[in-house]
C-alpha positions in Angstrom: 10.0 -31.5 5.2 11.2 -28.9 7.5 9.4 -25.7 8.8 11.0 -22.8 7.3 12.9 -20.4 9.4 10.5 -17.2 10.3 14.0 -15.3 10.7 14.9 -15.9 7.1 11.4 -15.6 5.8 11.2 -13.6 2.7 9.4 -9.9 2.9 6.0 -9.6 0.8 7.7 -5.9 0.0 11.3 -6.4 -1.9 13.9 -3.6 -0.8 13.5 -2.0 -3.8 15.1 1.6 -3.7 12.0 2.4 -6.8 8.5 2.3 -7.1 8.1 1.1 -10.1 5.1 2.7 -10.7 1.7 2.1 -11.8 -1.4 3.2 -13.9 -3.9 1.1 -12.3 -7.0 3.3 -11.4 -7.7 1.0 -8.6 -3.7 1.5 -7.6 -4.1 5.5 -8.1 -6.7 5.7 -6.4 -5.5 3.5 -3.3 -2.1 5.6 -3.6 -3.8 9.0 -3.4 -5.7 7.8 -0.4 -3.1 6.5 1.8 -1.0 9.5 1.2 -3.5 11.3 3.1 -4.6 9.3 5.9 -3.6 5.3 7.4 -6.9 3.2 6.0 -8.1 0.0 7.5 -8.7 -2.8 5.0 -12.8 -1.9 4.4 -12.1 1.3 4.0 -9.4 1.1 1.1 -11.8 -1.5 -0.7 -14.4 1.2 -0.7 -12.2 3.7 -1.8 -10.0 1.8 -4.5 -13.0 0.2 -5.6 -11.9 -3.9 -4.9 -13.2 -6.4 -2.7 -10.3 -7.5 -1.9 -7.7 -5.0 -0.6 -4.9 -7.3 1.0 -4.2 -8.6 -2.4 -4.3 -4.4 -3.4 -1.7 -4.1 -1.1 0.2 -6.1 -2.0 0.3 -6.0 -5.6 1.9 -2.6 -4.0 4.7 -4.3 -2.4 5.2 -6.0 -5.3 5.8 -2.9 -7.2 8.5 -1.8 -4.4 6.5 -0.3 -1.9 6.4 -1.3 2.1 2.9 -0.8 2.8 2.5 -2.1 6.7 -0.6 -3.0 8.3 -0.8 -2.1 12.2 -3.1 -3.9 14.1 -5.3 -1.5 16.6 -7.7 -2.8 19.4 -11.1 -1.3 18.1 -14.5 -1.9 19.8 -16.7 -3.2 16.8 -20.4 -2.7 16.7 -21.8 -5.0 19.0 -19.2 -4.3 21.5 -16.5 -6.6 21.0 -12.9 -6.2 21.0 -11.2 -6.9 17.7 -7.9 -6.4 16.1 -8.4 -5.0 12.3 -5.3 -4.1 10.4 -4.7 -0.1 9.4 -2.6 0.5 6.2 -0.3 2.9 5.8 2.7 4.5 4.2 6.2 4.6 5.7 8.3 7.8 4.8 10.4 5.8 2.4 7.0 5.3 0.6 6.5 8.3 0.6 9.5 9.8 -0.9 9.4 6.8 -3.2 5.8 8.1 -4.5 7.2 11.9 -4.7 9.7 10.7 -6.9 7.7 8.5 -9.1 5.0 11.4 -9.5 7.2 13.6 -10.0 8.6 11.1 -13.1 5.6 10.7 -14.7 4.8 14.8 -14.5 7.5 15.1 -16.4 7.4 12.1 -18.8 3.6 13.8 -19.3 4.2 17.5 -19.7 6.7 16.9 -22.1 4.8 14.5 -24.0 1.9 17.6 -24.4 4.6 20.7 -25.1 
C-alpha cells in the first residue's frame, strides 16, 4: 500500500464558493462567536455547548467554510509551554457568512410580511 502524497491530500474544507448554511444551535452559536473573536478549542466547546469542538469545526468545513486553526505557544498553568490551536474565520468566511445571513433575513422577513 503506498503512503499517500501530503501534496495531493484532500482539504477538510471543500472550495465551495457557498456556505451552505445551517440551523444548528450549536453551529449558530459557534458562528456568532468566531465572527467576533479567534477561539481556542475549550473555549468554543464552552460556548457552542459540545464537548467536542474539532468535530464542530469541521462539520463547518463541511458546509463550505475554511475554518483554520493556528497554533500559538501559550504558557499553561503549571508553567509549561504548549501549542493549543485558535480557530478563526478567514475573510472569505466571512463574506461567505454575510451573504448566507443576509439569505436567510430575507427568506424570514418575507415569510412574516
Amino acid at each position: 500500500m503506498k503512503t499517500p502524497d501530503p501534496t495531493k491530500a484532500e482539504s477538510s474544507a471543500p472550495n465551495s464558493a457557498k456556505f451552505t448554511g445551517t440551523d444548528n444551535p450549536r453551529h449558530l452559536r459557534a458562528i456568532a462567536a468566531l465572527l467576533r473573536r479567534p477561539l481556542p478549542r475549550e473555549n468554543l466547546d464552552t460556548v457552542a455547548g459540545c464537548s467536542n469542538g474539532p468535530e464542530l469545526v469541521a462539520e463547518l468545513r463541511r458546509r463550505g467554510l475554511e475554518v483554520p486553526c493556528k497554533r500559538i505557544n501559550f504558557v499553561d498553568r503549571d508553567g509549561f509551554m504548549c501549542r493549543p490551536g485558535v480557530y478563526f474565520l478567514t475573510i472569505a468566511d466571512r463574506r461567505k457568512l454575510h451573504q448566507w445571513q443576509a439569505r436567510r433575513n430575507q427568506q424570514q422577513g418575507g415569510a412574516h410580511g
